[in-house]
C-alpha positions in Angstrom: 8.1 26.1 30.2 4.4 25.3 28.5 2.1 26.0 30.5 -0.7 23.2 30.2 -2.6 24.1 33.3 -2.7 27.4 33.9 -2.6 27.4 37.7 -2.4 30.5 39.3 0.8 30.3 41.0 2.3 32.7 43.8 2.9 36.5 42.7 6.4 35.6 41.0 4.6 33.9 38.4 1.5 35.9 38.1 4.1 38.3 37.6 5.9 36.7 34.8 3.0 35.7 32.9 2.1 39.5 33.3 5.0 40.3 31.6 5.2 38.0 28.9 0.9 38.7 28.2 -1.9 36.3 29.0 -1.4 34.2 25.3 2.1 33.8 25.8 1.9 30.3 26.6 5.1 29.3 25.9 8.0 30.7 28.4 12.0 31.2 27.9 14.2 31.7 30.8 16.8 34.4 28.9 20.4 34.8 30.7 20.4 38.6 30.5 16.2 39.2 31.2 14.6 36.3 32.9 11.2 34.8 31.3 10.2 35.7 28.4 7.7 34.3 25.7 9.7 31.3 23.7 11.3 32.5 20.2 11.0 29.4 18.6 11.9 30.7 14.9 15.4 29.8 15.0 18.4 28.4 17.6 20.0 30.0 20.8 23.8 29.6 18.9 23.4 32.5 16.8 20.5 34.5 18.2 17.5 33.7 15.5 15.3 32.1 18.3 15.7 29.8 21.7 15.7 26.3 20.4 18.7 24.1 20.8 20.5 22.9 18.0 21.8 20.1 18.3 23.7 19.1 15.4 27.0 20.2 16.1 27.4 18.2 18.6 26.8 15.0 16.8 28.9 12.6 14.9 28.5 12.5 11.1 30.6 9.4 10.8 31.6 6.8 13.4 35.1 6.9 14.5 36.6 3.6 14.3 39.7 1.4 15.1 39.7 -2.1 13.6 42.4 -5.1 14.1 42.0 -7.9 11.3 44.3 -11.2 11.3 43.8 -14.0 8.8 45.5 -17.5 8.4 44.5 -20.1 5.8 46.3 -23.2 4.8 45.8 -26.7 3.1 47.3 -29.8 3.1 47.1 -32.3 -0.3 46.0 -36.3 0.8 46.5 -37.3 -2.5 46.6 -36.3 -6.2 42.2 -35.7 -5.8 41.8 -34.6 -2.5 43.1 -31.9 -0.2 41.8 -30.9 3.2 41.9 -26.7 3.9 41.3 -24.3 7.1 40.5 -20.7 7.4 40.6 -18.6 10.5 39.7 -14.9 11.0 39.3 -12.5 13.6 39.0 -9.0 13.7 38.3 -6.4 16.8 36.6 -3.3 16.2 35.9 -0.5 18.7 33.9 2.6 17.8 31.7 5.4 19.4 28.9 7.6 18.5 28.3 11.0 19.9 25.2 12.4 20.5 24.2 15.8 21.7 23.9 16.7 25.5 20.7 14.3 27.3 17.1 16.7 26.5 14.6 15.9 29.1 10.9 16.8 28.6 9.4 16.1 31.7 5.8 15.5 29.9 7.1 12.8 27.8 8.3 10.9 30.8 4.9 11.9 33.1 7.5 13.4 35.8 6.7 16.9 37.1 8.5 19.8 38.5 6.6 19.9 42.3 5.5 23.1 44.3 7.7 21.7 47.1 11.0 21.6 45.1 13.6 24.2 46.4 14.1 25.3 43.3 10.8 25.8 42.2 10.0 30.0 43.0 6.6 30.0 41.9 4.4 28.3 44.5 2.2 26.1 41.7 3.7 22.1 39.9 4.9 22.7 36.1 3.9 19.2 34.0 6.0 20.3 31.0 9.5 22.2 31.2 12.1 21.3 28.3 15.9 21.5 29.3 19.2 20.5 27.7 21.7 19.3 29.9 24.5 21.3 28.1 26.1 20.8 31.7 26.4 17.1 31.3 28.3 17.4 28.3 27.6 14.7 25.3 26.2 11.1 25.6 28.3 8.6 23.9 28.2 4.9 23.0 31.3 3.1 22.9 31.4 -0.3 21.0 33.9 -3.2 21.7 33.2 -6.2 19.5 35.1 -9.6 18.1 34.4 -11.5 15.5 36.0 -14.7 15.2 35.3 -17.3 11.8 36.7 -20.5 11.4 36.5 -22.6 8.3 37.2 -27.0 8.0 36.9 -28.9 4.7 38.1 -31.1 1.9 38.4 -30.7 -1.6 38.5 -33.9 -3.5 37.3 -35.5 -6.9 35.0 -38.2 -7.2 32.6 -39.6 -10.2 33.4 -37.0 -12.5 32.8 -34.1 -10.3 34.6 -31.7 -7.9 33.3 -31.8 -4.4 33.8 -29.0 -1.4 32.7 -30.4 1.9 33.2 -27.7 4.5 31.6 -27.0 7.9 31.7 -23.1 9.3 31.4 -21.6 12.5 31.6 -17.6 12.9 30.3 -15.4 15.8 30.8 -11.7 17.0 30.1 -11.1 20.7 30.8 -7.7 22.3 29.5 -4.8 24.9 28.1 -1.5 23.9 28.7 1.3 26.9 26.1 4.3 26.7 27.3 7.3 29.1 25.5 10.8 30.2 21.7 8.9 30.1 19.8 10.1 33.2 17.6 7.3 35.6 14.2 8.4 35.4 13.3 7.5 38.8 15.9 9.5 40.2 15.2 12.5 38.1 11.3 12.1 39.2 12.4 12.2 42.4 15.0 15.0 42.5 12.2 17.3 40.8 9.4 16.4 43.4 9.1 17.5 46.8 12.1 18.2 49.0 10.6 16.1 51.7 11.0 13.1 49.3 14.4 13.6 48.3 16.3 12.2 51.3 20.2 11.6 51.0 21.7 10.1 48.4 19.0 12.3 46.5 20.3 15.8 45.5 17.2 18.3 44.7 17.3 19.2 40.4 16.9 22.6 39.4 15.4 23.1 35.9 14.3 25.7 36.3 17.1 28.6 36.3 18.5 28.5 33.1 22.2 26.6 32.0 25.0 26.7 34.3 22.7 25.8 37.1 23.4 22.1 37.0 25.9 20.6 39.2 27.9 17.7 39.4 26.3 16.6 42.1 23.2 16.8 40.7 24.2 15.1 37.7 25.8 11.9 39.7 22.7 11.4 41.2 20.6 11.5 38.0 23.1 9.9 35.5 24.3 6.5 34.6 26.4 4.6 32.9 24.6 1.3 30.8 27.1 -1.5 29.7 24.9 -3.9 27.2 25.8 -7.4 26.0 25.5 -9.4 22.6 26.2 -11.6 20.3 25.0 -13.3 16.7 26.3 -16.6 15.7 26.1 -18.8 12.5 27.4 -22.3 11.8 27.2 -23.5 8.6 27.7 -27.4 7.0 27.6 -28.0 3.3 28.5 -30.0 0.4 28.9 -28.5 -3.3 29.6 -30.3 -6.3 30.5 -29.2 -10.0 30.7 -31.1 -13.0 29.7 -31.7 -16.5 27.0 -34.3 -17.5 26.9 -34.1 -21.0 28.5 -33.1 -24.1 26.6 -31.9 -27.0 27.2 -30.5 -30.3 26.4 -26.2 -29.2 29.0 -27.1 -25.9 29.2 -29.2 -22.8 26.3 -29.3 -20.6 27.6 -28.1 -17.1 25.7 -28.7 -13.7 26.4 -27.7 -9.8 24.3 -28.9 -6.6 24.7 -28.6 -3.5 22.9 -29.3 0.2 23.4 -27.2 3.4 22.2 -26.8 7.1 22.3 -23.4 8.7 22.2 -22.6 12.5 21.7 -18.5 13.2 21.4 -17.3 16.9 21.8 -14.1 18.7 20.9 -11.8 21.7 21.1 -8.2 22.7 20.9 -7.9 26.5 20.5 -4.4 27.4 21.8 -2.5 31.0 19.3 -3.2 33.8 18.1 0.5 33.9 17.4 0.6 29.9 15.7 -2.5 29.8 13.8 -2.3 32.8 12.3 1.4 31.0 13.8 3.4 34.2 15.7 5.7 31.6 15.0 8.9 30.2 16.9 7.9 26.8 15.1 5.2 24.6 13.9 2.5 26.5 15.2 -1.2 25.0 13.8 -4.5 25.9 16.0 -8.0 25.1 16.1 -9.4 22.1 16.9 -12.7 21.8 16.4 -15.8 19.2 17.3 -18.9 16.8 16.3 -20.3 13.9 17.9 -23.4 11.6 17.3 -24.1 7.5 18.0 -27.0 5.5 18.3 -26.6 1.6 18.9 -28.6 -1.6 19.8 -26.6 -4.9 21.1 -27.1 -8.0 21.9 -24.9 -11.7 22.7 -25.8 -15.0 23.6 -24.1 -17.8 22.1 -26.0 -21.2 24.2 -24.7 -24.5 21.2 -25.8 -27.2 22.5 -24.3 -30.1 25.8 -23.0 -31.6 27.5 -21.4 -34.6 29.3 -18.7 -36.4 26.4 -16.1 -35.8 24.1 -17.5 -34.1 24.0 -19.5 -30.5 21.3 -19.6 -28.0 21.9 -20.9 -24.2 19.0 -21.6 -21.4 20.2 -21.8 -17.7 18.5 -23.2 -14.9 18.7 -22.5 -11.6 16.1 -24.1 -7.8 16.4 -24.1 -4.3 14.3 -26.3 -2.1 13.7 -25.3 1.6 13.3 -25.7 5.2 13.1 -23.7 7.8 12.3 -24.7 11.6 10.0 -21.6 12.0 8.1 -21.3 8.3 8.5 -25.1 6.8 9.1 -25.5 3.4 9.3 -24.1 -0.2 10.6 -23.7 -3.4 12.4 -20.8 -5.6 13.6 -20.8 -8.7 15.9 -18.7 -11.9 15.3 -19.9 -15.6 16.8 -17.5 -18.0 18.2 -17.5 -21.9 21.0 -16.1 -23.9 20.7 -15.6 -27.5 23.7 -14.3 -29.4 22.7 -12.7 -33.1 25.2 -11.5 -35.4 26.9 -8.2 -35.8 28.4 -8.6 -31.9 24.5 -8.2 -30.7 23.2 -10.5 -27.8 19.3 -10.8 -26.3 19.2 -11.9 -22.4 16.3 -12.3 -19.9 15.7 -14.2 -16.9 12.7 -15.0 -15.0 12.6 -15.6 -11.2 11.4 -15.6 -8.0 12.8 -15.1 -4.2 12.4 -16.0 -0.5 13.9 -14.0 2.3 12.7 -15.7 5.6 12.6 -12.8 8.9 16.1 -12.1 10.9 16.6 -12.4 14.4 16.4 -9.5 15.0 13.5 -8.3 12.8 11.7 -11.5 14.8 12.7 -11.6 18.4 14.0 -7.6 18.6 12.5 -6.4 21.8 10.5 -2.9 22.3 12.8 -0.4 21.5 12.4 3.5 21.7 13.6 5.6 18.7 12.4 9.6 17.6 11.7 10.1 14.3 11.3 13.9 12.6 8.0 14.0 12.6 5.7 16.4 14.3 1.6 16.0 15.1 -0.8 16.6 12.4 -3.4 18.2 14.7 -0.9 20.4 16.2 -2.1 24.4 15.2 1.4 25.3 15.3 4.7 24.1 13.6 8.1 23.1 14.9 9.2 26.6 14.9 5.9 27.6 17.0 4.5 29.8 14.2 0.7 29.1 13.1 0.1 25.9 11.2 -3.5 25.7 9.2 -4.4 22.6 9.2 -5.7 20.9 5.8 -9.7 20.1 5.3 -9.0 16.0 6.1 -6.7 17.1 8.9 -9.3 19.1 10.7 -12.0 16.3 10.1 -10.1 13.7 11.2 -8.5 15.7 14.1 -11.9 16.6 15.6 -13.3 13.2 15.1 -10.2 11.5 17.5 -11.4 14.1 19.9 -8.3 16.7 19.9 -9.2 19.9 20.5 -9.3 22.8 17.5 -6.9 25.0 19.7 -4.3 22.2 20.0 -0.8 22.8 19.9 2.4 20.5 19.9 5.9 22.2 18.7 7.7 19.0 19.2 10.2 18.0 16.0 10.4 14.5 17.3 8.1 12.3 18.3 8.2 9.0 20.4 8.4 5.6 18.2 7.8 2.1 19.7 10.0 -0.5 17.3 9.9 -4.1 17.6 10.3 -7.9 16.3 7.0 -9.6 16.0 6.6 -13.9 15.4 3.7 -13.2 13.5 5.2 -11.4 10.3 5.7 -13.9 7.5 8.6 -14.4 5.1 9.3 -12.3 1.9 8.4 -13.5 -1.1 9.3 -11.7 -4.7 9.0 -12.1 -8.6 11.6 -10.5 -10.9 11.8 -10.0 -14.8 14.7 -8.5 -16.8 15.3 -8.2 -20.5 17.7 -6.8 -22.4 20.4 -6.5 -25.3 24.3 -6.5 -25.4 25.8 -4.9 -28.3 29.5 -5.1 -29.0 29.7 -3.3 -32.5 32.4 -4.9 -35.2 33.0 -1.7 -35.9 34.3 -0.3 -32.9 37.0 -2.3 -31.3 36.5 -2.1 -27.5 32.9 -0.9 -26.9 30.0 -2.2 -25.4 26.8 -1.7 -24.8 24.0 -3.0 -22.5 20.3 -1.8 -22.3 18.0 -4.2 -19.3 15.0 -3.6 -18.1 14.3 -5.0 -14.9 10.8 -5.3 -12.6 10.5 -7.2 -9.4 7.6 -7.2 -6.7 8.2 -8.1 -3.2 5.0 -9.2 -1.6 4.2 -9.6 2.5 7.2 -7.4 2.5 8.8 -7.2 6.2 9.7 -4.0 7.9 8.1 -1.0 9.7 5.4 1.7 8.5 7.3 5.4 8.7 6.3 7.4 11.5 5.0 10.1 9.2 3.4 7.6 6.7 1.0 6.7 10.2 0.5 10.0 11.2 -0.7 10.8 7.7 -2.7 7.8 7.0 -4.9 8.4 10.2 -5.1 12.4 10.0 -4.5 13.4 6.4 -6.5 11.4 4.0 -10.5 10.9 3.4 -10.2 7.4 4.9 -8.2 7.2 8.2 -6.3 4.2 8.6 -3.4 3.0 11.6 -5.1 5.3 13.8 -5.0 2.4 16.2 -1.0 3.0 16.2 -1.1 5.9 17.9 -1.3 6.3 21.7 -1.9 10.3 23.4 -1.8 11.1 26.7 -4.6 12.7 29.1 -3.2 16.1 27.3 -3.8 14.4 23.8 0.1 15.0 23.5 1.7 11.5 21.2 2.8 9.3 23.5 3.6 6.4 20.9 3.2 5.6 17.5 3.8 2.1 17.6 5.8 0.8 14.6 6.7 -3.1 15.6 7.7 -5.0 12.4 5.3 -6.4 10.4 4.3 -7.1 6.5 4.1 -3.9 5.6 2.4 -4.6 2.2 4.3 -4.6 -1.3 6.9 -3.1 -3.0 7.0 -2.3 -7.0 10.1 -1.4 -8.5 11.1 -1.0 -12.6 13.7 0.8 -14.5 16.4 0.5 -17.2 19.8 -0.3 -16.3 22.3 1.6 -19.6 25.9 0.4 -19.2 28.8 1.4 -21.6 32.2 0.3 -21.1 35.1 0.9 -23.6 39.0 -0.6 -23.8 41.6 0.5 -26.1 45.1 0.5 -26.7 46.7 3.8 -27.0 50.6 5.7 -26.9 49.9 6.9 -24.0 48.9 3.3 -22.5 45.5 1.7 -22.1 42.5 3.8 -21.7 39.3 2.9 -20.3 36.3 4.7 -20.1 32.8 3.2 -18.1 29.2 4.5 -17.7 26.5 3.2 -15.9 23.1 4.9 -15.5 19.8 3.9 -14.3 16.2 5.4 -15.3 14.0 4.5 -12.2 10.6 3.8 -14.0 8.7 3.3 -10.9 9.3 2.9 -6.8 5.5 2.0 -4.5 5.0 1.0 -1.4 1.5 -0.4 -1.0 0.2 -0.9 2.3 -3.3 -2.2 3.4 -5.6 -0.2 5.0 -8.9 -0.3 6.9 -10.9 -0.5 3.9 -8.6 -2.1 1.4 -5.2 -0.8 0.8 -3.3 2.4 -0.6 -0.3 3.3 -2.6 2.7 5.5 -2.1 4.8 6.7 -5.1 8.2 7.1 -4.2 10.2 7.6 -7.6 10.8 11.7 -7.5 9.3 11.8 -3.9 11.6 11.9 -0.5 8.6 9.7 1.3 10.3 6.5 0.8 14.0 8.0 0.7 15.5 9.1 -1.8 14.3 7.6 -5.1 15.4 9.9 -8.3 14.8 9.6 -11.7 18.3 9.3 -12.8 21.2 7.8 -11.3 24.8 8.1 -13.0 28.3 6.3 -12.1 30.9 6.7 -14.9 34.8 6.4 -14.7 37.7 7.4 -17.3 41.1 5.7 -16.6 44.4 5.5 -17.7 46.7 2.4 -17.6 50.8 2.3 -18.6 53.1 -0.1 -17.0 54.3 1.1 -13.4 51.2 3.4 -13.4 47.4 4.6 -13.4 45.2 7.5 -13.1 41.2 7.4 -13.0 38.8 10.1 -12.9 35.4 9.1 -11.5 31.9 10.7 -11.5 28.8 10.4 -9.4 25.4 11.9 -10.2 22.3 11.4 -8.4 19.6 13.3 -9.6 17.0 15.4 -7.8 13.5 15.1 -6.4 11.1 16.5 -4.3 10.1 16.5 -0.1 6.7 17.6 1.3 5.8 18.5 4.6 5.7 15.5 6.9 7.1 13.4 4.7 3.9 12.9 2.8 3.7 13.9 -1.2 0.8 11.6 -1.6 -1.2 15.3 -2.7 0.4 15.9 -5.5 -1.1 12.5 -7.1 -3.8 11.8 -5.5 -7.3 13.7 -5.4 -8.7 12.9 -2.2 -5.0 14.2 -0.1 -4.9 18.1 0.3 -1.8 19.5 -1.9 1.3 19.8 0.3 3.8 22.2 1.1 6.7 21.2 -1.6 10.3 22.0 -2.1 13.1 20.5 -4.6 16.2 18.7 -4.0 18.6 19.2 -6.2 20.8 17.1 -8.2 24.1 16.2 -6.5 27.6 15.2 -8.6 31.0 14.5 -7.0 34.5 13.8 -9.0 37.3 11.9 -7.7 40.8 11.3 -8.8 43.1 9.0 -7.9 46.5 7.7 -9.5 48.7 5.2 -8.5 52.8 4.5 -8.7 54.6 0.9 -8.5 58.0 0.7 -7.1 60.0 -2.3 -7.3 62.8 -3.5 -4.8 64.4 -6.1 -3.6 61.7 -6.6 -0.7 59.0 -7.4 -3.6 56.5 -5.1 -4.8 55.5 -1.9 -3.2 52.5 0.2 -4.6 51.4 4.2 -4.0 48.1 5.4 -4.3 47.1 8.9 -3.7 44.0 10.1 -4.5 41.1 13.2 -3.8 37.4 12.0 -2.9 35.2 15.0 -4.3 37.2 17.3 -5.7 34.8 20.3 -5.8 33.9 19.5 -2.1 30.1 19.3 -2.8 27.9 19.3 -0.1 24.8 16.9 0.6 21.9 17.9 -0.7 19.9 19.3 1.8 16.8 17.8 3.1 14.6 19.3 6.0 13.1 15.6 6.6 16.6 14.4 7.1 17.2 12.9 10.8 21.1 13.7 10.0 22.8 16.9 9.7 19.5 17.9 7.3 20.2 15.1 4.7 19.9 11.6 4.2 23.6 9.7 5.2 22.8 6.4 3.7 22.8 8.4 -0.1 25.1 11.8 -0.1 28.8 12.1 0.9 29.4 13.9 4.0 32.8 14.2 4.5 33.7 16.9 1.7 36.7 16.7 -0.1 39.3 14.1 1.5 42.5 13.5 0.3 44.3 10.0 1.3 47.3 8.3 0.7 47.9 4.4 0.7 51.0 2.3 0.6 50.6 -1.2 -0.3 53.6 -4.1 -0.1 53.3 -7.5 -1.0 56.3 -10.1 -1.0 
């Protein structure tokens, strides 16, 4: 229990708060001595605090079953044409597990009444925090089919090949959540007894875990069963060919025209999209769009020789969609080949990347970042938080109090699709040089550089990028994104889709391969590496825009300085081995996500702490057997050998790292048989 209001209460309270001291503030129902003043320093499984943790209990990787069939044919008309079919369908089912439901009562403006039974202490509570260990784990259950069929000719015709084709593919499916609570019900169920008439069954909160019964919990839970689907039909015609022949080489061209159809709809349960839920409320999402284009590439071989050649390609698309109109991209790039096995290449070009469905037409949904409030004088773990000179400024200015407190490690986000946002556009540059030395039989090398800048790029502000721009800087900015209550507690921080601003990216791309022919069979060795020069987000403001760095910072993800894949095999008739290597470099997280003090003069320094570099080996070798029932092949391999764990991130929303980058399965051995006939 927090105890917003102070009310006085009947003598079983006065003589709790008595007990715990007149700034406790905070209260813990302990099994073995009743209230108490909330540990929040650490987690009830092992006795460093009273907080609940609750990654155990979650999935780190989706459990799946998939079922794939596939059947193509053809059929030859004559010696220049042929007509062909593909059909595919594959059915996957999967779950995620989440934790046991958490209610807090004063996110969902429900309160625990004088007049509940099990309310001892004569006085309403507006915030009490529970896990419903006794509902045991939500889950979501996924049942989809996809389904992709495939119609066209092949045929010749005025010099040229020709693929005319038509596609239609769709997935449609349901997606059951179980263990959510009706919010209704629970508001109910905690308010007066006289209001909670058959089939309501009084809730008790307040008396610790175990206290729950089933009961209880089939009057406040639910099970959701939500609908969707995407679909895509696609008619084209491409055409290859050569126009011309001239003295460096023949002048090669292909073309093509297309029209593309893309719907879907996610149709939520009737309890989450009407908002009756406790869980994260979801509206419908539902849309269609259509694009016509005309494109075309050629590759122009201008000069030729012993030692020297030089080739310019050429590459446009022209553009319609129903919902932006028109335009026009483009590729022109060169290859100039210099003696000594040395080549220089570079291509200039620019992209379009018109808004999804979803990012479009998603409806309102609920999700709960890892941030916490900026104004709040006390941190997740409830110990005493000094806020930064900007912090205080800006916190007294929005009218929060200098005594404010909020220990919450998650807060509520509002997502969304929007009409408004316009499409992606980008410019990219690379250069580089190919070396295959005479000297060494086998080897190459390649250096590129590459820059690109995406401009009214499409997506959402971070949660903690808001929170800082309005609290933590000289000039407050998306201040109008965040919604408080009447107890200046975040209700929202409203992060629909939108152009977010630009992105800036540049590095150097350092490949090496090498092939050679050995007694012991063919060896192979590979290395790839890339030196991220620069990664910024730059988003406008209230009075003009700003910029986020995010190359050695964890504020955009994680964005090292050094990336490295590399790979030694080893090839000889029936069999192979391979060794492979991963290395992703460290960086540095701040507090709240936000490192923009350690650059910039008019941000307060943060609280910083290093990641650490991450490497993972694998092996794998494989064994062919022949037989008279064709050709069978053995693979057995070891995913990270040295079992390395994740690097560990406090800002991480998973398991305290960041899933989309490190490996979290340890070291995983797996054997695979493959037959073909």
């Amino acid at each position: 229990i927090i105890d917003r209001s102070g009310e006085t209460g009947n003598e079983a309270w006065q003589a709790i708060v008595e007990k715990a001291g007149e700034d406790a503030g905070d209260y813990h129902r302990d099994p073995k001595d009743g209230w108490r003043p909330f540990n929040w320093s650490g987690i009830s499984s092992d006795g460093s605090g009273d907080t609940y943790n609750y990654q155990p209990a979650n999935y780190l990787y989706t459990p799946q079953k998939r079922y794939s069939s596939f059947l193509t044919g053809s059929y030859d008309l004559s010696e220049k044409s042929s007509v062909y079919f593909e059909v595919s369908y594959t059915n996957r089912q999967s779950d995620q597990k989440l934790a046991p439901t958490p209610l807090f009562i004063i996110s969902e403006g429900i309160r625990v009444s004088a007049d509940n039974k099990y309310n001892d202490y004569g006085r309403d509570f507006i915030d009490v925090r529970r896990r419903f260990v006794e509902s045991g784990n939500r889950n979501f259950l996924q049942d989809l089919d996809t389904y992709r069929i495939v119609v066209g000719e092949k045929y010749s015709w005025g010099g040229f090949d020709h693929d005319l084709s038509f596609s239609y593919g769709r997935t449609e499916g349901t997606n059951v959540n179980e263990g959510r609570f009706i919010r209704s019900n629970v508001e109910r169920a905690l308010g007066p007894d006289a209001d909670c008439a058959a089939p309501c069954v009084p809730l008790d909160i307040m008396h610790g875990a175990g206290t729950i019964t089933q009961d209880m919990l089939k009057y406040i839970q639910y099970t959701g069963i939500a609908r969707g689907h995407s679909q895509q039909k696609i008619l084209q015609l491409n055409s290859t060919g050569e126009v011309a022949e001239l003295p460096a080489g023949p002048v090669a061209v292909a073309a093509g025209l297309s029209s593309r159809w893309e719907a879907g709809a996610s149709i939520p349960d009737p309890v989450t999209a009407s908002g009756n839920t406790t869980g994260n409320k979801e509206e419908p999402t539902a849309g269609e769009y259509s694009v016509k284009a005309l494109y075309a590439e050629t590759i122009l071989p201008l000069y030729a020789d012993d030692s020297f050649g030089i080739d310019l390609s050429a590459a446009g698309r022209v553009f319609d969609y129903d919902t932006f109109g028109s335009g026009f991209t483009y590729e022109a790039g060169t290859r100039i080949d210099l003696p000594q096995g040395a080549a220089l290449r570079a291509t200039v070009s620019n992209a379009f990347r018109a808004p999804s469905i979803a990012e479009m037409f998603l409806g309102n949904t609920d999700s709960f970042p890892l941030v916490s409030d900026p104004c709040s004088t006390v941190d997740e773990a409830g110990e005493a938080r000094e806020l930064t000179s900007q912090q205080i400024k800006n916190c007294k200015n929005a009218g929060i109090p200098a005594d404010f407190e909020d220990s919450r490690a998650q807060l509520r986000a509002k997502l969304g699709g929007s009409t408004d946002i316009d499409p992606e556009t980008a410019n990219m540059l690379t250069a580089g040089l190919v070396y295959a030395p005479e000297m060494v039989d086998g080897l190459d090398i390649s250096v590129d550089y590459y820059t690109a800048t995406v401009e009214d790029e499409i997506g959402t502000l971070p949660a903690g990028l808001i929170l800082s721009n309005c609290y933590s800087q000289d000039s407050p900015s998306n201040c109008d994104q965040i919604i408080r209550d009447e107890n200046n507690l975040i209700k929202n921080i409203l992060a629909t889709n939108t152009n977010v601003g630009k992105r800036e990216t540049s590095g150097i791309d350092i490949g090496v391969n090498y092939l050679t022919d050995s007694s012991l069979g063919i060896i192979t060795g590979q290395l790839e590496s890339n030196m991220l020069l620069k990664y910024d987000q730059t988003t406008p403001t209230a009075t003009g825009s700003e910029t986020v760095e995010g190359k050695g910072y964890y504020d955009l993800g994680a964005f090292p300085s050094w990336r490295h894949t590399a790979s030694l095999g080893l090839n000889k008739k029936s069999y192979t081995l391979g060794l492979n290597w991963r290395y992703i470099g460290g960086f540095e997280e701040c507090e709240g996500d936000d490192c923009k003090g350690i650059y910039r003069d008019d941000v307060d320094a943060p609280k910083v702490r290093a990641i650490e570099a991450n490497s993972i080996l694998s092996l794998q070798g494989s064994y062919e057997l022949g037989s008279g029932f064709g050709n069978s092949v053995i693979t057995v391999g070891i995913n990270n050998i040295l079992d390395q764990a994740p690097a560990v991130i406090f800002n991480g929303f998973l398991a305290t790292s960041d899933a989309a980058t490190y490996d979290f399965l340890g070291r995983y051995l797996y054997l695979r048989l493959t037959q073909s006939l």
